[in-house]
C-alpha positions as CSV (number, residue, x, y, z in Angstrom):
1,X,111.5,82.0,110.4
2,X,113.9,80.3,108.0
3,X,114.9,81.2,104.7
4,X,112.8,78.9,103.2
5,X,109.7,79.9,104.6
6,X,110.1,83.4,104.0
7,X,110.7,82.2,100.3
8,X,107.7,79.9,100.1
9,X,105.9,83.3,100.9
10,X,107.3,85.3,98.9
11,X,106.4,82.8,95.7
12,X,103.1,82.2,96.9
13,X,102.2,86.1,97.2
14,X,103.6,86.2,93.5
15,X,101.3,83.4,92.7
16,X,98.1,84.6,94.1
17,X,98.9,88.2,93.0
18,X,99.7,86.6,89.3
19,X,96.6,84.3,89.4
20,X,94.3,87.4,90.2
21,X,95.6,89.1,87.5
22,X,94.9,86.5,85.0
23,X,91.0,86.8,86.1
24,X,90.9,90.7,86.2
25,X,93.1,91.7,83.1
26,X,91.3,93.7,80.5
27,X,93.3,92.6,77.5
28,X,93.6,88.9,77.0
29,X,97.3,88.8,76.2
30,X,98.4,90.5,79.6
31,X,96.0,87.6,80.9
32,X,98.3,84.9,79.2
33,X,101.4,86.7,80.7
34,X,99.8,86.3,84.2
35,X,99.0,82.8,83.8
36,X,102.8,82.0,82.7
37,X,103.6,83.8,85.8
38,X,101.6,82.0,88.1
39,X,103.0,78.5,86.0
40,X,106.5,79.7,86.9
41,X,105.4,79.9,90.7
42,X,103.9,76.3,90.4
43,X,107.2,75.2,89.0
44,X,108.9,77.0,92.0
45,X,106.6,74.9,94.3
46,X,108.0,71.5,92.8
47,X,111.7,72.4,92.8
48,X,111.0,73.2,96.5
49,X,108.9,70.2,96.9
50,X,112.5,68.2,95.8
51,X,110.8,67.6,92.5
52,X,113.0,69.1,89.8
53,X,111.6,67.0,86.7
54,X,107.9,68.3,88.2
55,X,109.1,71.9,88.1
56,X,111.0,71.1,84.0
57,X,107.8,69.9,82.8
58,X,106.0,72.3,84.8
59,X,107.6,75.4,83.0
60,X,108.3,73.2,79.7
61,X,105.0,72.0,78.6
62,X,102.3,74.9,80.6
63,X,104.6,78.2,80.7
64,X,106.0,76.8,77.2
65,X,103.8,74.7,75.0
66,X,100.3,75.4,75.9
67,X,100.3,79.4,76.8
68,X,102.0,79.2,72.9
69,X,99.0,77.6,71.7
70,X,96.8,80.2,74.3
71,X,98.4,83.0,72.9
72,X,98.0,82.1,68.8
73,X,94.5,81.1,69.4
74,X,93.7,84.8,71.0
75,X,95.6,86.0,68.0
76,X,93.9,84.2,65.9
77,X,90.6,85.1,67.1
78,X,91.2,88.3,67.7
79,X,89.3,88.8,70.7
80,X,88.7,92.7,70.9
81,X,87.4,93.5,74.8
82,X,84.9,96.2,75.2
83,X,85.9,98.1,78.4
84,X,82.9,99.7,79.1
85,X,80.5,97.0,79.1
86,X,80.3,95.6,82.9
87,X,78.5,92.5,84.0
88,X,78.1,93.1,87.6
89,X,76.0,89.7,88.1
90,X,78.9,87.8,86.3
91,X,81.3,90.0,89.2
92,X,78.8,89.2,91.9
93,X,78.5,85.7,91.3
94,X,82.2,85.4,90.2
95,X,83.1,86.2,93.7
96,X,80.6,84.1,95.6
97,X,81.8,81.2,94.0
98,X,85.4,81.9,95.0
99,X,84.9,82.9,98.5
100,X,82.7,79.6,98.8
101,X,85.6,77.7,97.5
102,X,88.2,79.8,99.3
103,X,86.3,79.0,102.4
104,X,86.0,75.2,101.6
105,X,89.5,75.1,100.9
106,X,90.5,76.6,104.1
107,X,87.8,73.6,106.1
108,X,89.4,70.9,104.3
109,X,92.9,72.3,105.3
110,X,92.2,72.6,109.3
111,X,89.9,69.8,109.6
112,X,91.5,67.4,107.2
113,X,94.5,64.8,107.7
114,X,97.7,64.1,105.6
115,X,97.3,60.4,104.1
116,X,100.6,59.0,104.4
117,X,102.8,57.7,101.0
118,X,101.8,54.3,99.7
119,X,103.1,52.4,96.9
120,X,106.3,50.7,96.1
121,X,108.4,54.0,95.5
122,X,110.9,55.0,98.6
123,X,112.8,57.6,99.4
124,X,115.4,55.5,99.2
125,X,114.7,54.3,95.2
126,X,114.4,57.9,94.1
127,X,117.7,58.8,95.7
128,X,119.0,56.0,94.0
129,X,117.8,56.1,90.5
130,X,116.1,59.4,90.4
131,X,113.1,61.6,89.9
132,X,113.1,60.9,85.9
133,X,113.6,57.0,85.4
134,X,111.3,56.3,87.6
135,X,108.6,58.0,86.1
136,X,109.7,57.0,82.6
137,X,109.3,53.6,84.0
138,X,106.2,53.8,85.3
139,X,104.8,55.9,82.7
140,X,105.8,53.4,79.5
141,X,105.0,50.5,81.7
142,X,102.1,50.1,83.8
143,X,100.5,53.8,82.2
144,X,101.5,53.1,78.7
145,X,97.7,53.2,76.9
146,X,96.3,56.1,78.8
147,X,99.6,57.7,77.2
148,X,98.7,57.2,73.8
149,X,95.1,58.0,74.3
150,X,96.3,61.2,75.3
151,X,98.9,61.7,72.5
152,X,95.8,60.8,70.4
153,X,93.4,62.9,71.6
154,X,96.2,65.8,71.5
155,X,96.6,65.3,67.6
156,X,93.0,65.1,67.0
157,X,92.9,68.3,68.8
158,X,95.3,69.9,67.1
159,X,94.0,68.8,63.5
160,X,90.4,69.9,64.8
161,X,92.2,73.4,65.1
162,X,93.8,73.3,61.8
163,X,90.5,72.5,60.2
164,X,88.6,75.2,62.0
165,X,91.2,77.8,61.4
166,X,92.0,77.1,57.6
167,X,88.0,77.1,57.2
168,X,87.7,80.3,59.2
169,X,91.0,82.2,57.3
170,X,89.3,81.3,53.6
């Protein structure tokens, strides 16, 4: 075994460790720690995957932007967990559901097959102009109104927050 593979498992028994955590934690905030964790691991994944604007954004806009905006919302509700109430047919079904999808997973991956790379983008082109400019370009080019449908939707979102939490403090 090489280095790298003996990373890759190392990350990915972080991730899965970290991503169980964010399902079992008692208190909500040690939930949105986990999650950041597991983000970090996903951003470890692109860097490896030779995708270092991936793994920026990955850590810039999840483990940064939105786990902020996780983390003032459970402040702001102040979600109180009662530790002695247990659902065990939440728990039952809870794990059903993943074992069915762990399993399914697991089909797909032995009895599937890797598509190859279409489209217009080579090796060669990224090497050339890089990870970044080419997804600028395609992004304010050929995917430039689903962009601002999303930046929309984002700031309707965030006024809808704004509204509900002003209404909610007075």
């Amino acid at each position: 075994m090489d280095i790298t593979s003996v990373f890759f498992a190392i990350v990915t028994i972080v991730a899965i460790v970290s991503a169980l955590l964010v399902v079992t934690c008692k208190n909500p905030i040690n939930s949105a720690l986990s999650l950041v964790l597991t983000f970090f691991c996903l951003a470890t994944y692109y860097a490896m995957l030779d995708a270092p604007f991936m793994a920026a954004i990955q850590i810039i806009v999840y483990a940064g932007a939105i786990m902020v905006l996780i983390v003032f919302t459970i402040m702001l509700l102040n979600i109180r967990v009662d530790a002695n109430k247990k659902h065990t047919h939440q728990i039952v079904l809870g794990s059903v559901i993943g074992i069915v999808t762990l399993l399914l997973a697991g089909l797909f991956i032995i009895k599937g097959n890797v598509a190859a790379p279409t489209g217009p983008i080579t090796p060669e082109m990224i090497a050339q102009y890089g990870h970044t400019e080419l997804i600028g370009t395609v992004m304010f080019t050929e995917f430039l109104l689903p962009f601002e449908v999303t930046s929309i939707l984002l700031l309707a979102a965030m006024v809808g927050a704004v509204v509900l939490a002003k209404k909610k403090l007075s």
